[in-house]
C-alpha positions as MATLAB code, in Angstrom:
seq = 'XXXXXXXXXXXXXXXXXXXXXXXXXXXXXXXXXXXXXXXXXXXXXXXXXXXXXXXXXXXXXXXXXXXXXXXXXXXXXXXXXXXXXXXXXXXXXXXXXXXXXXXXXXXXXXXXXXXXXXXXXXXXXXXXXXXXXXXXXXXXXXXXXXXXXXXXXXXXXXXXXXXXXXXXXXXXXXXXXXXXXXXXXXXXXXXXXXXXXXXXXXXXXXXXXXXXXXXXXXXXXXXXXXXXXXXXXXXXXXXXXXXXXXXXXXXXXXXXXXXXXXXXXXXXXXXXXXXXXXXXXXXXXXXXXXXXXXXXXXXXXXXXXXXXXXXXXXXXXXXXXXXXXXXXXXXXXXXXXXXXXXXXXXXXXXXXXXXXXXXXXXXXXXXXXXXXXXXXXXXXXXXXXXXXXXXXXXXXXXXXXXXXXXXXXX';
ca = [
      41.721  -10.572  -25.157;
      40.677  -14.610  -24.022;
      39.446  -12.756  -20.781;
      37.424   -9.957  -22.818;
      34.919  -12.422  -24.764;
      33.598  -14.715  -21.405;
      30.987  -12.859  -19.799;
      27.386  -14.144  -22.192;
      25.992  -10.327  -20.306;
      27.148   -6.679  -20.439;
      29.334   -4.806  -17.744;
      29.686   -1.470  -16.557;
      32.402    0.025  -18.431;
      32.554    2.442  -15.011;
      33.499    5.421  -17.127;
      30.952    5.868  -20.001;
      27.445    4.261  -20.666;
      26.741    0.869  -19.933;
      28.653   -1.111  -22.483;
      26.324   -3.431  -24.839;
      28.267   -7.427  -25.335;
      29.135   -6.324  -29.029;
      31.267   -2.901  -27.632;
      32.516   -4.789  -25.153;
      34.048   -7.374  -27.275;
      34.757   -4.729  -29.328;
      36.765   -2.342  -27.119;
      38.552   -5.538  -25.493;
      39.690   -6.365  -29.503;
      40.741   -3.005  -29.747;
      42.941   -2.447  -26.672;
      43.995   -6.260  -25.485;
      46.834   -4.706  -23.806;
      45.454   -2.210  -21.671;
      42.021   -4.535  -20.577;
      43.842   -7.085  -18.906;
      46.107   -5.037  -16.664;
      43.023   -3.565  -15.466;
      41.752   -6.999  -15.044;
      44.451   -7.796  -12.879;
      44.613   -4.718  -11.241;
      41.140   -5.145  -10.309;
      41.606   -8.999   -9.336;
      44.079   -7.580   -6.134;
      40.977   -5.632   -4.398;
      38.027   -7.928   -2.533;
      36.042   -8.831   -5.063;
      32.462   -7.003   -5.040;
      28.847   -8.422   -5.510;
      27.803   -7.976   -8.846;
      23.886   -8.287   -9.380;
      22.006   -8.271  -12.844;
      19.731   -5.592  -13.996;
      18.394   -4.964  -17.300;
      18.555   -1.752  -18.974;
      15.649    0.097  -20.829;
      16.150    2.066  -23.606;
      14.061    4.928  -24.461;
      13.348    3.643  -27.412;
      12.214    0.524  -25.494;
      14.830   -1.855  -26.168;
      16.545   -3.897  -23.475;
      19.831   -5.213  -22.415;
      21.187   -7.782  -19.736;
      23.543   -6.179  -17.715;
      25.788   -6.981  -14.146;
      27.558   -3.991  -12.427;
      28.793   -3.974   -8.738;
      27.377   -1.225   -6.673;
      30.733    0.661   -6.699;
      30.813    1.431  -10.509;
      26.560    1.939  -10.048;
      27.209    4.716   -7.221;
      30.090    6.328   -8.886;
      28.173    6.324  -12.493;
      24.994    7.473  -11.392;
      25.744    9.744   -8.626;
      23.865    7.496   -5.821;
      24.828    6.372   -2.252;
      25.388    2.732   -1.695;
      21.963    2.641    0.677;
      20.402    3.558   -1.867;
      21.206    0.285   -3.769;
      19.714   -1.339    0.094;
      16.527   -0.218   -0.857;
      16.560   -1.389   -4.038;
      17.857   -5.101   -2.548;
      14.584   -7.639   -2.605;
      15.836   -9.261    0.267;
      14.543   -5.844    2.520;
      11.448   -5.220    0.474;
       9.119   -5.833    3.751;
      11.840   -3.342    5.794;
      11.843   -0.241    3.739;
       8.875    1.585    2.423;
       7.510    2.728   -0.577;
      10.018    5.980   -1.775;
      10.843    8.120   -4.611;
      14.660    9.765   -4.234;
      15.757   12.123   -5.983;
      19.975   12.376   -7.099;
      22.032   14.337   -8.891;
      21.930   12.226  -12.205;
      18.681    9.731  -11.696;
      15.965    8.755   -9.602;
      15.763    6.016   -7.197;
      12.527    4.126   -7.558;
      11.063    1.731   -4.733;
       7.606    0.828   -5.202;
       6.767   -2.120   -3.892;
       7.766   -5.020   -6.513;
       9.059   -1.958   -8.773;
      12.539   -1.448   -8.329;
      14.551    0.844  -10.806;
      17.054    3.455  -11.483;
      15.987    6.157  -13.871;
      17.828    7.860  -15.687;
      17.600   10.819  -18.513;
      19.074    8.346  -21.001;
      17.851    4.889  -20.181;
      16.435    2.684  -17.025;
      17.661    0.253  -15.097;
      15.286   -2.283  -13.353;
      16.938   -5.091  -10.665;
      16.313   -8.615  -11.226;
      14.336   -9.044  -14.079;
      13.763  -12.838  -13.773;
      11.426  -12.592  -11.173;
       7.917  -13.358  -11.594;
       6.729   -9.735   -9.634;
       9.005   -7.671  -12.621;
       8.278   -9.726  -15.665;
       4.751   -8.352  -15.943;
       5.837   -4.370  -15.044;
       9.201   -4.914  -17.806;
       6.973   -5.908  -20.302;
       4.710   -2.813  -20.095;
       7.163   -0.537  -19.622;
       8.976   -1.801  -23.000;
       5.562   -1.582  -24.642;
       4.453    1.729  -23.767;
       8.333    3.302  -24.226;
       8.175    1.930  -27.724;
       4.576    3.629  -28.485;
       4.747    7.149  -26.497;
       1.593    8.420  -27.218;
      -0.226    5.248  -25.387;
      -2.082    5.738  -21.968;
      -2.432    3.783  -19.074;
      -6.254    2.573  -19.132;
      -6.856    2.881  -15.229;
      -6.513    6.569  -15.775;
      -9.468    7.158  -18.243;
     -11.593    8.887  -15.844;
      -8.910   10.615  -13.120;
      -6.149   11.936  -15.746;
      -8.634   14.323  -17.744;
      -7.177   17.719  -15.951;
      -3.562   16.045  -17.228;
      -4.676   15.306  -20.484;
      -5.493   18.423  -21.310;
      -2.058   19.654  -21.810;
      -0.704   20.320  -24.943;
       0.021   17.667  -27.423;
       3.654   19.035  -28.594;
       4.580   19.261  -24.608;
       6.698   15.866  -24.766;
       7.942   14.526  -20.886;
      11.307   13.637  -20.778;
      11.952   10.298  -20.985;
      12.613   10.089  -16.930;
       9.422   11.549  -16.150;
       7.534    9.073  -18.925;
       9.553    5.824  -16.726;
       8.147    6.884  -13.757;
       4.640    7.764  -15.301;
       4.918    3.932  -16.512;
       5.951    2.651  -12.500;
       3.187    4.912  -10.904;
       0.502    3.369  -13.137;
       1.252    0.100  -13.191;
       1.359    0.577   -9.224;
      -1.967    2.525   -9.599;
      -3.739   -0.638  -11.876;
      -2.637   -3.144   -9.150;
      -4.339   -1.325   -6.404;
      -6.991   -0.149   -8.345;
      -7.717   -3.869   -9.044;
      -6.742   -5.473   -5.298;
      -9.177   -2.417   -3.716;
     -11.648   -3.727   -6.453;
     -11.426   -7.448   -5.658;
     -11.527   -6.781   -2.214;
     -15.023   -4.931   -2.493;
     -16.196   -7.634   -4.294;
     -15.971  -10.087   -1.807;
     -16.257   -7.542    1.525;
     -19.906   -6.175    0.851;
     -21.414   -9.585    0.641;
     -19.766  -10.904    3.641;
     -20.374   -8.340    5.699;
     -24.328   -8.353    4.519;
     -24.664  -12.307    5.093;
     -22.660  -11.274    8.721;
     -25.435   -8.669    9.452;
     -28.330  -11.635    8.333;
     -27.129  -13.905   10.761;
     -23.823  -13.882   13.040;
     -22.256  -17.076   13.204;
     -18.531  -17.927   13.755;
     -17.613  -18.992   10.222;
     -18.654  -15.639    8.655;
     -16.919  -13.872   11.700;
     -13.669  -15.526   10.704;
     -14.157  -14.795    6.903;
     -14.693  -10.889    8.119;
     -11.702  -11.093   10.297;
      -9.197  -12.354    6.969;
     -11.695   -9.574    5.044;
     -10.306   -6.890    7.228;
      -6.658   -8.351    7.982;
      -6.867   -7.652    3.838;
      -8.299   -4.219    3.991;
      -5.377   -3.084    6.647;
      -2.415   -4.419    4.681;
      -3.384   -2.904    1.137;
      -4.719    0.177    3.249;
      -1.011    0.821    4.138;
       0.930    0.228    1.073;
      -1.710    2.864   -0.838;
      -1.223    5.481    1.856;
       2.296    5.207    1.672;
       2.306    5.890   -1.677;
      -0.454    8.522   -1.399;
       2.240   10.446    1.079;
       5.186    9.547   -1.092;
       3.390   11.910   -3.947;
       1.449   13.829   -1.661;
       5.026   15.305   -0.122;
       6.470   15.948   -3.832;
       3.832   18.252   -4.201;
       4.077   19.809   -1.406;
       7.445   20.880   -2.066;
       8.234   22.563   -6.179;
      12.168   22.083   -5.114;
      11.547   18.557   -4.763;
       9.755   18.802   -8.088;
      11.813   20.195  -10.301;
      14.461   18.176   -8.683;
      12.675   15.167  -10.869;
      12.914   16.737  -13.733;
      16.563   15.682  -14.958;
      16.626   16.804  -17.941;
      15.918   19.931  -16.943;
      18.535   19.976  -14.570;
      21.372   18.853  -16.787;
      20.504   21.649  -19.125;
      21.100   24.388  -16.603;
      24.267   22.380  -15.334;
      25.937   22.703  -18.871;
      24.991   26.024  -19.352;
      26.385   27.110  -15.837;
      29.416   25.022  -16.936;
      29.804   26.798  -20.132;
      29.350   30.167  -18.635;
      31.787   29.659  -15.808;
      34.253   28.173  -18.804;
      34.049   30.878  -21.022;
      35.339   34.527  -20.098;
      33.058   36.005  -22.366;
      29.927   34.044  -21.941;
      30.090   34.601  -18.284;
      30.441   38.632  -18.717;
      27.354   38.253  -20.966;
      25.637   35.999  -18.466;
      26.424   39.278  -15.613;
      25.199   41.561  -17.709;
      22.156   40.085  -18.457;
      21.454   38.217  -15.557;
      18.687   40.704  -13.992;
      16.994   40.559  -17.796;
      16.600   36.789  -17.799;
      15.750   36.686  -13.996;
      11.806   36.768  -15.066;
      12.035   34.234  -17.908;
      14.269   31.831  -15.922;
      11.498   32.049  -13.009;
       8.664   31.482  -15.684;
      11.161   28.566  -17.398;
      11.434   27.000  -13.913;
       7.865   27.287  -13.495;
       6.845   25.539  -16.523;
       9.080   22.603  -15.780;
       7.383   22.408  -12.451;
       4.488   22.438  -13.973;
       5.103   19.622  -15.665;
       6.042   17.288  -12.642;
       2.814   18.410  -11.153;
       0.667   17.772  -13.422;
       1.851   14.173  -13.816;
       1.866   13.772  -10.092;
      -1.243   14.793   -9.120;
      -3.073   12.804  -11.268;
      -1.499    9.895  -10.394;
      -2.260   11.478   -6.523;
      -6.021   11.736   -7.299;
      -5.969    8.071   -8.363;
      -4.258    6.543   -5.616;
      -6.643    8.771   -3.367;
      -9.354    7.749   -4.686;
      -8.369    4.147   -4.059;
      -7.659    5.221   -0.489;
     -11.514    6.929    0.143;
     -12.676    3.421   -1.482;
     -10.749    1.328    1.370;
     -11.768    4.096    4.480;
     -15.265    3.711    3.055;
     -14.739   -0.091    3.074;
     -13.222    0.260    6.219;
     -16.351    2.530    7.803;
     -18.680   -0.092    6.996;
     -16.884   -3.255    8.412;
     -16.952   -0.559   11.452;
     -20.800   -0.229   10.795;
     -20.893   -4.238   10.643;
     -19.284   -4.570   13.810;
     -21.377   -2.112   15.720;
     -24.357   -3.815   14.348;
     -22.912   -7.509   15.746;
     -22.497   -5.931   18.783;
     -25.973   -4.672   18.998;
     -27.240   -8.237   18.002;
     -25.113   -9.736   20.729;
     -25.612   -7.535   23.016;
     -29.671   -7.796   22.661;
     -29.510  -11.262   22.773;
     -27.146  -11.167   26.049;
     -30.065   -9.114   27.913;
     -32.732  -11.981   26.939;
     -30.441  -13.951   28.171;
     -30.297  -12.104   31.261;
     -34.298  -11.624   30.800;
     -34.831  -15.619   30.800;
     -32.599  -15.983   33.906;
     -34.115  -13.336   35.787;
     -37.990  -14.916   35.449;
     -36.796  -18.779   35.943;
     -34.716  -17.264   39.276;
     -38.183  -15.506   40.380;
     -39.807  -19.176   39.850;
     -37.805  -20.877   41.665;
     -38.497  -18.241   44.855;
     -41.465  -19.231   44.608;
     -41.755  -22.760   44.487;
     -39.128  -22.472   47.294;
     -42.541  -21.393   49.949;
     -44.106  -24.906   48.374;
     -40.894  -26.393   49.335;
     -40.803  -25.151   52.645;
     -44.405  -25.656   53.290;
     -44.225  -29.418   52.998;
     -40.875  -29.200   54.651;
     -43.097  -28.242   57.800;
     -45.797  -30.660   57.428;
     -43.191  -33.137   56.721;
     -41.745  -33.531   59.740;
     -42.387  -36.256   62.274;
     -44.855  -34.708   65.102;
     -47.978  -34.820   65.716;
     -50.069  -31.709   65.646;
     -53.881  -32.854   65.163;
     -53.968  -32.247   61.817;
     -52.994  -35.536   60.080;
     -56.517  -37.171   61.174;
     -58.244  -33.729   60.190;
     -60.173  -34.634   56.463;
     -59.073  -32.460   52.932;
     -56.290  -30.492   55.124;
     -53.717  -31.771   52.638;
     -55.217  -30.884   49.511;
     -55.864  -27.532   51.399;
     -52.656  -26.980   52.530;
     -51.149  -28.305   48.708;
     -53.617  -25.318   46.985;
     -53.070  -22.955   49.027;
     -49.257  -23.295   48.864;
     -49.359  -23.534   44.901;
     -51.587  -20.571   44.234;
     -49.566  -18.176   47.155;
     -46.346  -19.400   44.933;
     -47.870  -18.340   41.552;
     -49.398  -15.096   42.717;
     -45.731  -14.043   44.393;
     -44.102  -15.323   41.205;
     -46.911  -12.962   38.920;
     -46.258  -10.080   41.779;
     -42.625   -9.925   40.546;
     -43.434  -10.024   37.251;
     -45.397   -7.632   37.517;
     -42.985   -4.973   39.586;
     -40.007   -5.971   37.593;
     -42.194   -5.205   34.039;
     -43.224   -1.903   35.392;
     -39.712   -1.438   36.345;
     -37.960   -2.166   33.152;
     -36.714   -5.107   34.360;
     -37.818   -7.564   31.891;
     -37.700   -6.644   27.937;
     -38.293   -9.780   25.334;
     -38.250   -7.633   22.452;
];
């Protein structure tokens, strides 16, 4: 079909996998007749947004892809607000989540934005800057297994101690892949941040002036907004572990298997009398099977949990001593407000006092005669005696209010 060989990406076939561009150009070689009466059947309904994504392989190899979020929702079992999260344009309106379906796992972590799968990954809009770094990481590490993340050295030692042959399934190894890569970026923000926090706030405690106020204030505006995006993802993981149904609900693979064998046992007459009468036998091992896959969930999440933890106790201690800082500011301030108040208090009690000089030559000031002005040294009398009454009532307060607590240069 003309039709079949136009689109330069893959499609949805909407039934199977996701077709690759040689099967698709393959299938519409095959059957010419039957792809474009589907075409045209299709072209009567509203047409639907189609967005790229690019799917993973295990294996690590990748694929350009467009599906519409009908054929996504019916082929992977999600709900179409699921796909909303997933949407960049609302990346500031939802949170941080991990959702569990029947057939894959929803990923929303801040610029990490997938579909997992048992059998491959899907990540939206892999042009943008934000994913180019994560895509290339992921490919890397799904084409060498055996590599670890590096900002795990010292936090993943309980996890590394499980047994080599005990390979994750590949859904549990994608999100291992998001959850670090999320886990270095912190790790490295909550590090930068440090770096330029402690000496600020030390050169703030030297000397408070309003330049290193306002580079505090952007300092902590920092410190609140990467605060919240690592305890979200602390509770994300922290709930998972609360909760083993949630848990095993992770583990796909896992899941499928029991699915087919429920299938097959419900399908076949004589399987499913075998499954009755052995159902209390296997009750134990299916417990300790169930247990073991749990297991494995857990011990992949809670190492990832102790390192974004950690990063949180290195932001609250941050955060304590900006609160230290500020306590110490205010002391400062507040110290120099009372000499303040100490300064205004003595040059008030001077002023008192050369208000009786004042009002002493007020007296003699005025124009009547009382004897006195022919009288010899009466003025320089009257001017010492005025002076030395005004110093000894300003030392008198001095005095009282120093005895009284009043006055405090220190």
């Amino acid at each position: 079909s003309p039709r079949g060989d136009d689109g330069a990406t893959d499609r949805f076939d909407g039934v199977g996998d996701l077709a690759t561009g040689d099967e698709a150009r393959a299938a519409g070689g095959a059957q010419p007749k039957r792809a474009q009466p589907k075409r045209r059947a299709a072209g009567n309904k509203p047409p639907a947004a189609v967005r790229t994504w690019l799917r993973i392989e295990v294996t690590g190899e990748s694929t350009v892809v467009q599906a519409d979020k009908y054929k996504l929702t019916g082929k992977l079992g999600i709900q179409t607000r699921d796909l909303r999260l997933l949407d960049p344009h609302f990346t500031t309106t939802y949170p941080s989540c991990i959702l569990c379906r029947d057939k894959s796992v929803v990923v929303n972590l801040e610029h990490i934005k997938a579909i997992i799968t048992t059998k491959f990954m899907l990540v939206v809009n892999p042009e943008e800057d934000s994913s180019v770094k994560f895509i290339s990481q992921l490919k890397r590490r799904l084409a060498s297994p055996g590599q670890q993340g590096s900002s795990l050295q010292d936090l993943t030692k309980a996890a590394q101690q499980l047994p080599h042959d005990m390979d994750l399934p590949f859904e549990l190894r994608a999100l291992e892949i998001c959850l670090d890569e999320l886990a270095s970026e912190f790790d490295t923000a909550t590090s930068e941040l440090e770096a330029s926090a402690y000496p600020a706030l030390d050169s703030l405690a030297t000397k408070v002036t309003s330049p290193r106020l306002e580079r505090v204030r952007r300092i902590k505006n920092r410190l609140v907004r990467l605060t919240t995006r690592v305890e979200t993802v602390r509770e994300v993981l922290e709930k998972f572990l609360n909760d083993d149904d949630d848990m095993h609900d992770l583990n796909l693979t896992a899941n499928e298997a029991r699915e087919m064998e429920r299938e097959m046992s419900e399908t076949t007459p004589q399987l499913a009398r075998i499954s009755r009468a052995t159902s209390h036998s296997f009750a134990s091992t299916n417990s300790s099977l169930m247990e073991s896959e749990v297991a494995e969930v857990e011990m992949l999440l809670e190492a990832y949990f102790m390192h974004y933890d950690n990063s949180y106790n290195r932001l609250e201690t941050l955060n304590e001593y900006i609160k230290d800082t500020e306590d110490l500011v205010n002391i400062k301030l507040d110290q120099h407000r009372n000499q303040l108040i100490t300064t205004d208090l003595i040059l008030t009690a001077f002023t008192c006092a050369m208000a009786m000089v004042t009002t002493v030559s007020g007296i003699f000031g005025m124009n009547l005669l009382s004897g006195l002005e022919e009288t010899p040294h009466v003025f320089n009398q009257v001017t010492i005696i005025s002076c030395v009454g005004a110093l000894l009532l300003f030392a008198a307060f001095v005095v009282f209010a120093w005895r009284r607590g009043l006055l405090s240069w220190s």
